[in-house]
Structures are given as structure tokens and as C-alpha cells.
PyMOL commands that place a pseudoatom at each C-alpha (Angstrom):
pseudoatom trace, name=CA, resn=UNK, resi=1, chain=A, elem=C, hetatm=0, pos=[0.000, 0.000, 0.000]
pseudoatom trace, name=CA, resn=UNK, resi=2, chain=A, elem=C, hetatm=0, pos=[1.152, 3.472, -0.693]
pseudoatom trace, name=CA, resn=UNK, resi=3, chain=A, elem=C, hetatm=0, pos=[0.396, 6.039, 1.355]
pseudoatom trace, name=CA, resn=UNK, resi=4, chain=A, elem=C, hetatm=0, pos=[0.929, 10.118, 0.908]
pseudoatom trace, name=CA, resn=UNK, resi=5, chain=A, elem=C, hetatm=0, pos=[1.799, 11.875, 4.233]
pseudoatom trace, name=CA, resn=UNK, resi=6, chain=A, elem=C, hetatm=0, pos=[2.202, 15.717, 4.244]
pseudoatom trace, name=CA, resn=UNK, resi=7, chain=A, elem=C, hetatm=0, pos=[1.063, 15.666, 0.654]
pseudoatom trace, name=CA, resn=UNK, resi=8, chain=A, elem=C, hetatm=0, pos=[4.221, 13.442, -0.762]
pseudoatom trace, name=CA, resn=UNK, resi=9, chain=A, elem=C, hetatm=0, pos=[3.455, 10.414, -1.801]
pseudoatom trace, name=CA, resn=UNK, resi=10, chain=A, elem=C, hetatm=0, pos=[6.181, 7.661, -2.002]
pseudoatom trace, name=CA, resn=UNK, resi=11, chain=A, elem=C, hetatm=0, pos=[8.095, 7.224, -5.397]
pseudoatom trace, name=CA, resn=UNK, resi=12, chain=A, elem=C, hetatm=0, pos=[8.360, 3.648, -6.868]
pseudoatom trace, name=CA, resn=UNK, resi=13, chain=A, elem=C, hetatm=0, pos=[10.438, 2.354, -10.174]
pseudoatom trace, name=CA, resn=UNK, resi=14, chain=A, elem=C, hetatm=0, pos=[8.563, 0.775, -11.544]
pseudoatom trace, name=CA, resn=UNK, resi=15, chain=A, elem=C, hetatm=0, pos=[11.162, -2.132, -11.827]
pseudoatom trace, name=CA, resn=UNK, resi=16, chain=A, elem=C, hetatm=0, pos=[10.432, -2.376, -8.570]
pseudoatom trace, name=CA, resn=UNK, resi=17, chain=A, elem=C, hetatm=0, pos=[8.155, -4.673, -7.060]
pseudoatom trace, name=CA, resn=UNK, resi=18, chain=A, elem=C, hetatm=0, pos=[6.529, -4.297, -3.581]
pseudoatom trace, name=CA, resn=UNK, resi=19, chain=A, elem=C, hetatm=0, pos=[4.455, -7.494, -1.994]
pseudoatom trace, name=CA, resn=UNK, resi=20, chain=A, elem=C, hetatm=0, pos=[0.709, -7.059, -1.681]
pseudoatom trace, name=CA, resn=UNK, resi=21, chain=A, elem=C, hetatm=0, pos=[0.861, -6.184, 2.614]
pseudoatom trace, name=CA, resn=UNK, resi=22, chain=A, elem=C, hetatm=0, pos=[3.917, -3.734, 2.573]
pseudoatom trace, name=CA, resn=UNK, resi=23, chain=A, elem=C, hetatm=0, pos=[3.248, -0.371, 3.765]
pseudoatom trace, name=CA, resn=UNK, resi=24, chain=A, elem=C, hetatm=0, pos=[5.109, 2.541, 2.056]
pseudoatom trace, name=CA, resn=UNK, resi=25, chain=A, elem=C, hetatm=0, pos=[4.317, 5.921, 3.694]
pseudoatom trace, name=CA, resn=UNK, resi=26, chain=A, elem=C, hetatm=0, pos=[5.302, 9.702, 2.637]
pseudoatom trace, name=CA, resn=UNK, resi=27, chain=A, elem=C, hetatm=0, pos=[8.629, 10.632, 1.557]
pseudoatom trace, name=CA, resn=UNK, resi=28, chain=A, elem=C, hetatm=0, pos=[10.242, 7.239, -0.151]
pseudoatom trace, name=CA, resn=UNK, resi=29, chain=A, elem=C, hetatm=0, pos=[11.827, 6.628, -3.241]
pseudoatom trace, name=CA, resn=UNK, resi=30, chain=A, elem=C, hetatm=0, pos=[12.640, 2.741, -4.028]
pseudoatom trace, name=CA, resn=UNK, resi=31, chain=A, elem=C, hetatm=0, pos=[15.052, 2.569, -7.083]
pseudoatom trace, name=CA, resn=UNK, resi=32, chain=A, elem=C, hetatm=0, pos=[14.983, 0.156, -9.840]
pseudoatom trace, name=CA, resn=UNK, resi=33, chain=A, elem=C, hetatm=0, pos=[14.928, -3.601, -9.229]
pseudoatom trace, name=CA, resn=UNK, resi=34, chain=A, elem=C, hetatm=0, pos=[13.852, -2.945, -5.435]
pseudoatom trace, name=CA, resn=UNK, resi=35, chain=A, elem=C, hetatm=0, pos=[12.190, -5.624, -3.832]
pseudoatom trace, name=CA, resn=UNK, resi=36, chain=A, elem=C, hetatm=0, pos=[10.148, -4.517, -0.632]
pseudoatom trace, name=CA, resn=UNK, resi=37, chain=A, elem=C, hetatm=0, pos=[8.483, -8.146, 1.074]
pseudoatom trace, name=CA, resn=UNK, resi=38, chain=A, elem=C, hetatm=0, pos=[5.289, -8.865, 2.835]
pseudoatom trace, name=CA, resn=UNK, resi=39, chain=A, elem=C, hetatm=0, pos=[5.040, -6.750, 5.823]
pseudoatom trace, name=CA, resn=UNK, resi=40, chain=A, elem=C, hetatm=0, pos=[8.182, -4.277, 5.162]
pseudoatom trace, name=CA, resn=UNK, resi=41, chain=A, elem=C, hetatm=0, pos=[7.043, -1.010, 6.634]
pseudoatom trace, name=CA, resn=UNK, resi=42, chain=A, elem=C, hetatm=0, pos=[8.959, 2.108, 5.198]
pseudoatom trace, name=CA, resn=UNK, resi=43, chain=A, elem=C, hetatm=0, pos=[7.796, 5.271, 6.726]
pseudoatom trace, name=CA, resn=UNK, resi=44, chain=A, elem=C, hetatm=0, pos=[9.432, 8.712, 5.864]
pseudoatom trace, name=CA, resn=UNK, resi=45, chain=A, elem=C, hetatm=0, pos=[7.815, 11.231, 8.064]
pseudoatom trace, name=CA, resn=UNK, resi=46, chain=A, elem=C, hetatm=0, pos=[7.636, 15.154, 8.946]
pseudoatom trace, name=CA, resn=UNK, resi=47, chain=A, elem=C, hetatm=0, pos=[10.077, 16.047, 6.351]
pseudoatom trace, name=CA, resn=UNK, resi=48, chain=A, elem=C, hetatm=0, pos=[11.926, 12.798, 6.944]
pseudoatom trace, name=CA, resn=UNK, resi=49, chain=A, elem=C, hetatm=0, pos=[13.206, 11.040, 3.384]
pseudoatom trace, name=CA, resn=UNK, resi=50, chain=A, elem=C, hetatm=0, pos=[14.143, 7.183, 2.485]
pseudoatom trace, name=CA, resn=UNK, resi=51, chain=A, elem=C, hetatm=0, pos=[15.698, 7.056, -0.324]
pseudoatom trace, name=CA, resn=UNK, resi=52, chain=A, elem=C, hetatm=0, pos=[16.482, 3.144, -1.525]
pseudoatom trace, name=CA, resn=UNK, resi=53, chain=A, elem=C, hetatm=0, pos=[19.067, 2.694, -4.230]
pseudoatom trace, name=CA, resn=UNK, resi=54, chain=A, elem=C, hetatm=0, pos=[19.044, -0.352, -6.871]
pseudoatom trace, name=CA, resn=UNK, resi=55, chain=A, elem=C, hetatm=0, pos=[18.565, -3.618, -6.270]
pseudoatom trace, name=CA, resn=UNK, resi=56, chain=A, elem=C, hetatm=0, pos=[17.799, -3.075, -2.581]
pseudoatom trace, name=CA, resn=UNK, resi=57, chain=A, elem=C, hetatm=0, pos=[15.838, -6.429, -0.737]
pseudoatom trace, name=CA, resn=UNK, resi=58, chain=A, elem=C, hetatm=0, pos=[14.116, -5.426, 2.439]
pseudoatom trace, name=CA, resn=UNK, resi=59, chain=A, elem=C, hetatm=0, pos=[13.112, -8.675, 3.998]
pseudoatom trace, name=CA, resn=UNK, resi=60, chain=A, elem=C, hetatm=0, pos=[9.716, -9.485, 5.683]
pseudoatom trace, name=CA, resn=UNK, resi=61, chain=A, elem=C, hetatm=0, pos=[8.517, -7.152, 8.416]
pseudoatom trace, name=CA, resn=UNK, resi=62, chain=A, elem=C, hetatm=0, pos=[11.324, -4.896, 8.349]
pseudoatom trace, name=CA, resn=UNK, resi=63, chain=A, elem=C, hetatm=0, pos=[10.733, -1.550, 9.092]
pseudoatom trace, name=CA, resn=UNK, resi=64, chain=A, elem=C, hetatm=0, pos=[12.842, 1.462, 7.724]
pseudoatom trace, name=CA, resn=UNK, resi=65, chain=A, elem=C, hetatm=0, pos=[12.006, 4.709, 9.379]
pseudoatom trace, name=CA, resn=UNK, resi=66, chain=A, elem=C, hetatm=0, pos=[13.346, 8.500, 8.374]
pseudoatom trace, name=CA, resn=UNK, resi=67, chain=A, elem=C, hetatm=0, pos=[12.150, 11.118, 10.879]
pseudoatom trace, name=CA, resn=UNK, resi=68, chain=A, elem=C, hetatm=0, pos=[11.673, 15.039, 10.504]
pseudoatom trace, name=CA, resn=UNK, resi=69, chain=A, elem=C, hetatm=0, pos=[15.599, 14.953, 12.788]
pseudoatom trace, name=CA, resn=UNK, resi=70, chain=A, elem=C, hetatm=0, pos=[16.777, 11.935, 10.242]
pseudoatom trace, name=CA, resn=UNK, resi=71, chain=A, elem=C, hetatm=0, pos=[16.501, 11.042, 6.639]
pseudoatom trace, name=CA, resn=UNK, resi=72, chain=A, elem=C, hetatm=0, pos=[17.618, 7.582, 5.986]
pseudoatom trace, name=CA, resn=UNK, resi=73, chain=A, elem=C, hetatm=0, pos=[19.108, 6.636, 2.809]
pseudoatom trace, name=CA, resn=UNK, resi=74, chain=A, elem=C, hetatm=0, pos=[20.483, 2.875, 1.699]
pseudoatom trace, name=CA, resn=UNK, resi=75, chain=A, elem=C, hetatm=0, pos=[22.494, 2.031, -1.260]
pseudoatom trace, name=CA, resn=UNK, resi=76, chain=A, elem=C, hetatm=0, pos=[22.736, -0.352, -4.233]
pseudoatom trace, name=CA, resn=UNK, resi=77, chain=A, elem=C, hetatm=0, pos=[22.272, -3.949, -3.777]
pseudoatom trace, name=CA, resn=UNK, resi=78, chain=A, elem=C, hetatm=0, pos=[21.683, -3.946, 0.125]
pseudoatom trace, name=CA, resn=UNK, resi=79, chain=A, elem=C, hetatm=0, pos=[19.555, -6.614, 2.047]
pseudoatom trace, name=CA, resn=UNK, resi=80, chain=A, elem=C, hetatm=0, pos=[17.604, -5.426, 5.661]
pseudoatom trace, name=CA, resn=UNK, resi=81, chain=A, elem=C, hetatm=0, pos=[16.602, -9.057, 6.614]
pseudoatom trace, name=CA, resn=UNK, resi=82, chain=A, elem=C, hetatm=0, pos=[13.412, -9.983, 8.449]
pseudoatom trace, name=CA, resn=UNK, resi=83, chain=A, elem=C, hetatm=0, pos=[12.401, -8.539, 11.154]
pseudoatom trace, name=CA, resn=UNK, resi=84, chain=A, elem=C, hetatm=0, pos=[14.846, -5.683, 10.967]
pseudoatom trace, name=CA, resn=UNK, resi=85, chain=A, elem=C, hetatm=0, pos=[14.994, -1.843, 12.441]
pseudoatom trace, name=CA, resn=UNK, resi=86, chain=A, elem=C, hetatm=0, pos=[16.571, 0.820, 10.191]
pseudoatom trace, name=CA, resn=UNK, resi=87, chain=A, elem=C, hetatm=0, pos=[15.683, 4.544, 11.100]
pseudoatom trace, name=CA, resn=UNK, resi=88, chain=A, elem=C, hetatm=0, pos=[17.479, 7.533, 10.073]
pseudoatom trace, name=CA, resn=UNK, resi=89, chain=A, elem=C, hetatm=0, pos=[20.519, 6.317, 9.110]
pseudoatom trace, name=CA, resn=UNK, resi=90, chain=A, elem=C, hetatm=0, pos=[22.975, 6.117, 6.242]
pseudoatom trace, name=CA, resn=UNK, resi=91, chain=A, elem=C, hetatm=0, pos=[23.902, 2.743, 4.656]
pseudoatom trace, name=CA, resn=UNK, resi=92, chain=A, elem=C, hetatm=0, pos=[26.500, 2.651, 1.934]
pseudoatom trace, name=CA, resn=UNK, resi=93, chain=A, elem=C, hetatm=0, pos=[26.520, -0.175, -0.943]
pseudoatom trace, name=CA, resn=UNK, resi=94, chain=A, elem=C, hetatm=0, pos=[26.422, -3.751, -0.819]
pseudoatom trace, name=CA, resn=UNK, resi=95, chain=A, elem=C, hetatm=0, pos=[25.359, -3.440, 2.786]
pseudoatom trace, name=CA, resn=UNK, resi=96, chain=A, elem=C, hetatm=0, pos=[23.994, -6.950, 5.159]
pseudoatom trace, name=CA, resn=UNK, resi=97, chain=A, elem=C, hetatm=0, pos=[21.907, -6.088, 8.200]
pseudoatom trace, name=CA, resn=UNK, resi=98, chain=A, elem=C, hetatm=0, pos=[20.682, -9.642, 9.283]
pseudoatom trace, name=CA, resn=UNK, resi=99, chain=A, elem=C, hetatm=0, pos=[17.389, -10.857, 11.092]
pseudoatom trace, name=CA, resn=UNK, resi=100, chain=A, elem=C, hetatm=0, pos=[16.755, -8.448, 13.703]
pseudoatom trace, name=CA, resn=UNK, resi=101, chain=A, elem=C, hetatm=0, pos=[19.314, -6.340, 13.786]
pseudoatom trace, name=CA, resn=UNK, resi=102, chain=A, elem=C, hetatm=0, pos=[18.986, -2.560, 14.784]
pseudoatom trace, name=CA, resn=UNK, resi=103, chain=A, elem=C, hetatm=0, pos=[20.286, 0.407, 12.941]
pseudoatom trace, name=CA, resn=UNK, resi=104, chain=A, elem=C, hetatm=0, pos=[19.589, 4.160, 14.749]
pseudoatom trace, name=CA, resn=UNK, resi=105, chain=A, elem=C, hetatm=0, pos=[19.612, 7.485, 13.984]
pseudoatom trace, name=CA, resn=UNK, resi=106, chain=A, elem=C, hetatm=0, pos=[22.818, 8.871, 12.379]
pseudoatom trace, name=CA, resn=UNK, resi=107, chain=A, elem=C, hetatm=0, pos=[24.764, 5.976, 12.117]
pseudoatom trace, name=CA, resn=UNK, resi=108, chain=A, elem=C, hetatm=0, pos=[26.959, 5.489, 9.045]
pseudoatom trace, name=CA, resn=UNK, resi=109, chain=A, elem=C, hetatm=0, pos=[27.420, 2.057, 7.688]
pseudoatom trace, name=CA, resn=UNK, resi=110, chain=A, elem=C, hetatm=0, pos=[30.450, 1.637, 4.556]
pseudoatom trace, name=CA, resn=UNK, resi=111, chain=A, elem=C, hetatm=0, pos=[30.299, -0.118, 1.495]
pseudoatom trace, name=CA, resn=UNK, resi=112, chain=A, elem=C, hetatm=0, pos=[30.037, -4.113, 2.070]
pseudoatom trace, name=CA, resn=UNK, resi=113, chain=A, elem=C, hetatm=0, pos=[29.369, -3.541, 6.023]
pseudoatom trace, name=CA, resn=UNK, resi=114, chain=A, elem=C, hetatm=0, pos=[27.687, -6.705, 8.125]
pseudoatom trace, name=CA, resn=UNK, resi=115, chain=A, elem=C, hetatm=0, pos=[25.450, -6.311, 10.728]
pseudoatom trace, name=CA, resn=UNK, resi=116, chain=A, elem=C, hetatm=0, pos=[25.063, -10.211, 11.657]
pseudoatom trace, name=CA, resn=UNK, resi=117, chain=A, elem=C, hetatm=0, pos=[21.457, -11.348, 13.579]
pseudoatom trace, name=CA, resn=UNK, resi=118, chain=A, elem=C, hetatm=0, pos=[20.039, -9.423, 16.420]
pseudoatom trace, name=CA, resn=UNK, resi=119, chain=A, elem=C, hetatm=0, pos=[23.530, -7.045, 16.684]
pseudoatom trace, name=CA, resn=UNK, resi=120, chain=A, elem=C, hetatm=0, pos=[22.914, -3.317, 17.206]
pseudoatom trace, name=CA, resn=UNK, resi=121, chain=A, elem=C, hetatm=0, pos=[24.861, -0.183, 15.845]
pseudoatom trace, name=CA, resn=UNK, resi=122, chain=A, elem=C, hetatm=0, pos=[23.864, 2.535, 17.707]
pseudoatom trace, name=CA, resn=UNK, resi=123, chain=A, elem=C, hetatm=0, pos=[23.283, 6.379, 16.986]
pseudoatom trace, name=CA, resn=UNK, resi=124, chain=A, elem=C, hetatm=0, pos=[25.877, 8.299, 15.447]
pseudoatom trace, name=CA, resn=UNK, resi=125, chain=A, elem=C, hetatm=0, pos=[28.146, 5.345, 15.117]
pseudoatom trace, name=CA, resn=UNK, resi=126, chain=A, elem=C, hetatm=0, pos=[30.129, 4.915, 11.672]
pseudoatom trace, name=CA, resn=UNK, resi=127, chain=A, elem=C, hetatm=0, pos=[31.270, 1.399, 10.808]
pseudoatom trace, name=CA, resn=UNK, resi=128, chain=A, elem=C, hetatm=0, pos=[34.118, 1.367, 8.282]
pseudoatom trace, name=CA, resn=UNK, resi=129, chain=A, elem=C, hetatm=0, pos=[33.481, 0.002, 4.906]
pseudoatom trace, name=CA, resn=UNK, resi=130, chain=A, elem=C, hetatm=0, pos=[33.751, -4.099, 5.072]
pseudoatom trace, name=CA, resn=UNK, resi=131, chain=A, elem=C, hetatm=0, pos=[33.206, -4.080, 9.255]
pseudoatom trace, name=CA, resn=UNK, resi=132, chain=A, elem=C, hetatm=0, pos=[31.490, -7.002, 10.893]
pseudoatom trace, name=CA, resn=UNK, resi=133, chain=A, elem=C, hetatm=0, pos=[29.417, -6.573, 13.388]
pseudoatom trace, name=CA, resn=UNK, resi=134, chain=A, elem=C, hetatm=0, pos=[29.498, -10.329, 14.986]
pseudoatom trace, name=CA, resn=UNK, resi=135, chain=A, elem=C, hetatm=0, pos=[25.771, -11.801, 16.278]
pseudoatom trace, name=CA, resn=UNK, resi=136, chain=A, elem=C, hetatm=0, pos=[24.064, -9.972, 19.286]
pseudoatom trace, name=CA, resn=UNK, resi=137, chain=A, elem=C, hetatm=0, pos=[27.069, -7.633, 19.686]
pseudoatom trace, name=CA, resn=UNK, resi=138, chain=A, elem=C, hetatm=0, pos=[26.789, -3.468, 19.939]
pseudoatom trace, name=CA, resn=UNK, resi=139, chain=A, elem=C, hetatm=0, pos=[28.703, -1.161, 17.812]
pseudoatom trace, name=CA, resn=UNK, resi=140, chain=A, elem=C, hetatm=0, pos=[29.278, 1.880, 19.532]
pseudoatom trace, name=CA, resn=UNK, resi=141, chain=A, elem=C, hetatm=0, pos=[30.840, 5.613, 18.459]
pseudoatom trace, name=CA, resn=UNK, resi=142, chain=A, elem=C, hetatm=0, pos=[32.927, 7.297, 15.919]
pseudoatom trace, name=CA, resn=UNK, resi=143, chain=A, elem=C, hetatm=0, pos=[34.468, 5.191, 14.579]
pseudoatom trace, name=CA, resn=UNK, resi=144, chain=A, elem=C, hetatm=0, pos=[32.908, 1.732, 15.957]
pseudoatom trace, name=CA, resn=UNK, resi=145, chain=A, elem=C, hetatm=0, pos=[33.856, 0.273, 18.830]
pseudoatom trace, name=CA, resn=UNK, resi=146, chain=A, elem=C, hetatm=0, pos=[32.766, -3.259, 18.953]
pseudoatom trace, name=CA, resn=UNK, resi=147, chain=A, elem=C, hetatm=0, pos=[31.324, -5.010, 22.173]
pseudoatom trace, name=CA, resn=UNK, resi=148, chain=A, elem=C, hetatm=0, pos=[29.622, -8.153, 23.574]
pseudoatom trace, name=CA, resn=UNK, resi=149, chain=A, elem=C, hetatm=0, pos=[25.810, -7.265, 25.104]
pseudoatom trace, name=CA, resn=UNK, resi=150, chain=A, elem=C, hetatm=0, pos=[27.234, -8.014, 28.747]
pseudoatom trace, name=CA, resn=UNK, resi=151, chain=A, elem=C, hetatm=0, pos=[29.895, -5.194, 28.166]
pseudoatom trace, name=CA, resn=UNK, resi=152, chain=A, elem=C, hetatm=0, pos=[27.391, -2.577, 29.110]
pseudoatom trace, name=CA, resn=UNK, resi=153, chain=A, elem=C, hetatm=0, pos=[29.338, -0.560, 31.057]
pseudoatom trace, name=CA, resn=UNK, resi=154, chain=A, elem=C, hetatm=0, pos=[31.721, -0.352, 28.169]
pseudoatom trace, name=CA, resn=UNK, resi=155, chain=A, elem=C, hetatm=0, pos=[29.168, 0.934, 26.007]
pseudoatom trace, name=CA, resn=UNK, resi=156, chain=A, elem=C, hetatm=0, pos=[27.271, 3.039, 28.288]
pseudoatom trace, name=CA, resn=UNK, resi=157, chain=A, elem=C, hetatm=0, pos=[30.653, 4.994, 28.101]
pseudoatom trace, name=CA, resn=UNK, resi=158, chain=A, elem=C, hetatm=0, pos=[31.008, 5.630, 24.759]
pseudoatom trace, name=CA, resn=UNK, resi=159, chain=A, elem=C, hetatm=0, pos=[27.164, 5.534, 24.557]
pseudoatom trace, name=CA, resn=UNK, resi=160, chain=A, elem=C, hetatm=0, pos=[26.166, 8.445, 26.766]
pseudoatom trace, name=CA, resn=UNK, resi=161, chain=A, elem=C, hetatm=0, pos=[28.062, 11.545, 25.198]
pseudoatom trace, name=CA, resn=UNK, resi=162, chain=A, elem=C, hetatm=0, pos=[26.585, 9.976, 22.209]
pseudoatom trace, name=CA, resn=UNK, resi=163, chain=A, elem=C, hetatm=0, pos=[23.131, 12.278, 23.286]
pseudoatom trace, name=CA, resn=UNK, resi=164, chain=A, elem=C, hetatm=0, pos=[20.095, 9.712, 22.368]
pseudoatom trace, name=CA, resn=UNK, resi=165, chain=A, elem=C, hetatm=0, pos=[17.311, 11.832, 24.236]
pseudoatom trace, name=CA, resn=UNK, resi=166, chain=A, elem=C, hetatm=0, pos=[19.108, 15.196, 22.326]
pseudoatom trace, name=CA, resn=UNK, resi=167, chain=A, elem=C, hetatm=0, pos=[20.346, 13.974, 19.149]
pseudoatom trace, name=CA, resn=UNK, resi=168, chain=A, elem=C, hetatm=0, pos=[16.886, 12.240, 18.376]
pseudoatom trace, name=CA, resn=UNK, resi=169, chain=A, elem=C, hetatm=0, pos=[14.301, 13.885, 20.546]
pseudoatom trace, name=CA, resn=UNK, resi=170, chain=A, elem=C, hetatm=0, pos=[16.094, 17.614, 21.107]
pseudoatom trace, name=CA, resn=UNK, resi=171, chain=A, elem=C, hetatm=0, pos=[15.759, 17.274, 24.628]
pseudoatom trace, name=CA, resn=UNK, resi=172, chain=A, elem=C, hetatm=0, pos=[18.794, 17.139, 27.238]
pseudoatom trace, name=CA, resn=UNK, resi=173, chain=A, elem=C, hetatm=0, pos=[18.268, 14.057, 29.406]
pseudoatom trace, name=CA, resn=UNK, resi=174, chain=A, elem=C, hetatm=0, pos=[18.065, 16.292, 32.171]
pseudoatom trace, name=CA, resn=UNK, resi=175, chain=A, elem=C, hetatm=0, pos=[14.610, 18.001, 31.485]
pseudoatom trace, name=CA, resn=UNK, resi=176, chain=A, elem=C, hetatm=0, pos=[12.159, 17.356, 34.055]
pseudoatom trace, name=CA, resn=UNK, resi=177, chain=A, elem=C, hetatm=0, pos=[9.510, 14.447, 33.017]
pseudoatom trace, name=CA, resn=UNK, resi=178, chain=A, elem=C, hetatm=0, pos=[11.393, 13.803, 29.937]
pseudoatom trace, name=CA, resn=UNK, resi=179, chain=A, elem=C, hetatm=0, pos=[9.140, 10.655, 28.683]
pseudoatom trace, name=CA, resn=UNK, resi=180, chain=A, elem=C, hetatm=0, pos=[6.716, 13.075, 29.513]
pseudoatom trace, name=CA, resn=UNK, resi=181, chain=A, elem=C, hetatm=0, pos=[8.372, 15.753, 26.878]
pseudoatom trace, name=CA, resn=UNK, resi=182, chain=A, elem=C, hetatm=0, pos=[9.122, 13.435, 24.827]
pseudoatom trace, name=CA, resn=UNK, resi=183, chain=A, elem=C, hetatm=0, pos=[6.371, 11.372, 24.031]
pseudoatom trace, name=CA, resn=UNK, resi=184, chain=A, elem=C, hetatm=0, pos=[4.100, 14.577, 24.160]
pseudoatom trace, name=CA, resn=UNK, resi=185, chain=A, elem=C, hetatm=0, pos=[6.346, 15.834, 20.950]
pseudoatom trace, name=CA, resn=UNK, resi=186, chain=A, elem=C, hetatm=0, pos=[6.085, 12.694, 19.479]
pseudoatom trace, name=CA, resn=UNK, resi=187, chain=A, elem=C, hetatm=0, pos=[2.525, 12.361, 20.079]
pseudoatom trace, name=CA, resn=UNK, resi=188, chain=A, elem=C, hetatm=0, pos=[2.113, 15.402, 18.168]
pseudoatom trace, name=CA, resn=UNK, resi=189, chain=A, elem=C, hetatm=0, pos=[4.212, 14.188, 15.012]
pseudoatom trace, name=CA, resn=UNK, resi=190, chain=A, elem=C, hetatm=0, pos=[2.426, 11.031, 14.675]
pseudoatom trace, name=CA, resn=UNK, resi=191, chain=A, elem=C, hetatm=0, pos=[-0.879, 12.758, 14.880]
pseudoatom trace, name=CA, resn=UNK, resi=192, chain=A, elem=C, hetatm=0, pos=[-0.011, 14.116, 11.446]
pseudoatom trace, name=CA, resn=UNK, resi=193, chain=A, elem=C, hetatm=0, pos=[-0.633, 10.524, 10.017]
pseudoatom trace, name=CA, resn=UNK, resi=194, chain=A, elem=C, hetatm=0, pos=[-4.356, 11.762, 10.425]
pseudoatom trace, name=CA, resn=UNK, resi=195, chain=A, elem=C, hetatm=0, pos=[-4.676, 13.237, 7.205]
pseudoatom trace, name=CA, resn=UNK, resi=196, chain=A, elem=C, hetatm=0, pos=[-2.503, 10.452, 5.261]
pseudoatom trace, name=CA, resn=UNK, resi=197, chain=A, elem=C, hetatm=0, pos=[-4.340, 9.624, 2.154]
pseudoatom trace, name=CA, resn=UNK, resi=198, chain=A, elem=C, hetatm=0, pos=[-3.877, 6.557, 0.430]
pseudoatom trace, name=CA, resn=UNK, resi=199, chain=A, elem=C, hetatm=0, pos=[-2.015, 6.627, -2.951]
pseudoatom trace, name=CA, resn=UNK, resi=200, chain=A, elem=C, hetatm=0, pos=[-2.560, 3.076, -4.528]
pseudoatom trace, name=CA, resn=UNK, resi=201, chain=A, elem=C, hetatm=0, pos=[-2.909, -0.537, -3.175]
for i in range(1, 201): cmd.bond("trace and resi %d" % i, "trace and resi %d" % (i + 1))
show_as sticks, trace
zoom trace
């Protein structure tokens, strides 16, 4: 289904083919020989923009998210496997983000970059072109440092000055009732979706 949000409606080849039960909302442009499976969600929103390259697979239930902070653009011949979570960031060519993994906002990923099943790179982290990111592990900062999920002290420390409540939200994690701030904002973005109008089916 295609979807128009804030009056842009999403922007197929149409080499492209999209399964019957994938949702593509607002700002999106899927290049030629995309292939977007049953239950992909990709949502560009409040002046957020995904732009796909060629030859791009996004697996079943994936969802690929730009925000009005984040666009989110992935390159030529790429694969987001099921059950995947890309928003706002920047993924060069010939990319592999396995089952599950997580990508966040600002993170850079180079040509031919892994991220293996259920591993994480976190916001504003750049993996150099060809890095591995090895099953269930976190890749953390500028450039990646690489950790096992029971390091979490480790990458709490490179995590924090990384600013997730500022860089994503705009909101120092010391405001008072800051879920309360922030899911108020968001709240108020995603109330937009109100006046989405479908494009096609």
C-alpha cells in the first residue's frame, strides 16, 4: 500500500516490485529492481526522506524509518533481513543487516558492512566500509567500537556523550519528566498521520 503523508506520496520504479501487505508511507523513493516483502514497513515522516538505491531487498517485516531529525538513505544492492529496524541512518553499498538487527539514527554504515542477527549499531556510530558486526554484539561511536551485550558498562561509556534523548528527541536528558516531553512531541508528530491519504494498493 502506498500512502501520501504531508502531501508526498512515495516514489516507486517501476522495476520495482513491492508485496501485496507492505506499507510505504510519505517521503520514499525505491530505485529500480527494489524488492520490498510482505510486511516491510517504510515510513518517511515530517520532512523525513528514504531514499532506496538499486537492487535493494528489504526482507519481511522490516521496518525502515526517516524522521523530521533523520533522513535515511540505503544504497545499491543492500539486504535489511526480516524482522529488521533501520531509522534515520545512512547505509553505503552492498550493505547486510541480518534478522533483527537494529540500525539508529545517524549511524553510518560503509560499502560491504555486516550487521550479523540481532547485533545493534547505535546512533551516530560509523562502521568502516567491510566491518562485521558479529551476532548480538553493539557497535558503539565514531568510529565503531565493537562489544559483547554483557559489556554494558563499556558501552554506556562511549554511549552516553553519544546524546540519544538530544540527538533524536532535542531534549537534554536532564529536562524534568522527559518521557513526559518526549512522548508529548512525538505524540504530536504522529498525529499528522491523520490526514494520510492513500495513494494506490
Amino acid at each position: 500500500m502506498l500512502i501520501a503523508h504531508a502531501t508526498i506520496a512515495p516514489r516507486i520504479d517501476p522495476t520495482a516490485w513491492l508485496a501485496p501487505d507492505a506499507t510505504i508511507v510519505g517521503d520514499v523513493t525505491i530505485g529500480a529492481d527494489c524488492r520490498v516483502l510482505w510486511g516491510a514497513r517504510l515510513i518517511g515522516e515530517g520532512g523525513g526522506r528514504i531514499i532506496i538505491g538499486r537492487n535493494a531487498i528489504v526482507m519481511e517485516n522490516a521496518v525502515v524509518r526517516a524522521t523530521p531529525r533523520h533522513s535515511c538513505t540505503i544504497g545499491d544492492f543492500c539486504l535489511i533481513g526480516p524482522g529488521a529496524h533501520v531509522v534515520g541512518a545512512r547505509i553505503g553499498d552492498q550493505v547486510f543487516i541480518a534478522t533483527g538487527a537494529a540500525i539508529f539514527h545517524g549511524a553510518e554504515l560503509g560499502n560491504g558492512a555486516e550487521v550479523r542477527v540481532h547485533a545493534t549499531v547505535h546512533l551516530r556510530t560509523r562502521l568502516a566500509p567491510g566491518a562485521v558486526v558479529p551476532i548480538g554484539w553493539v557497535a558503539v561511536g565514531d568510529p565503531a567500537e565493537l562489544h559483547p551485550p554483557s559489556e554494558h558498562e563499556a558501552i554506556w561509556a562511549t554511549q552516553r556523550p553519544l546524546d540519544f534523548p538530544g540527538f533524536v528527541y532535542g531534549f537534554d536528558r536532564a529536562t524534568p519528566d522527559l518521557m513526559r516531553q518526549v512522548t508529548e512531541r512525538l505524540a504530536s508528530i504522529l498525529g499528522r498521520h491523520r490526514d494520510d491519504g492513500t495513494d494506490s494498493e
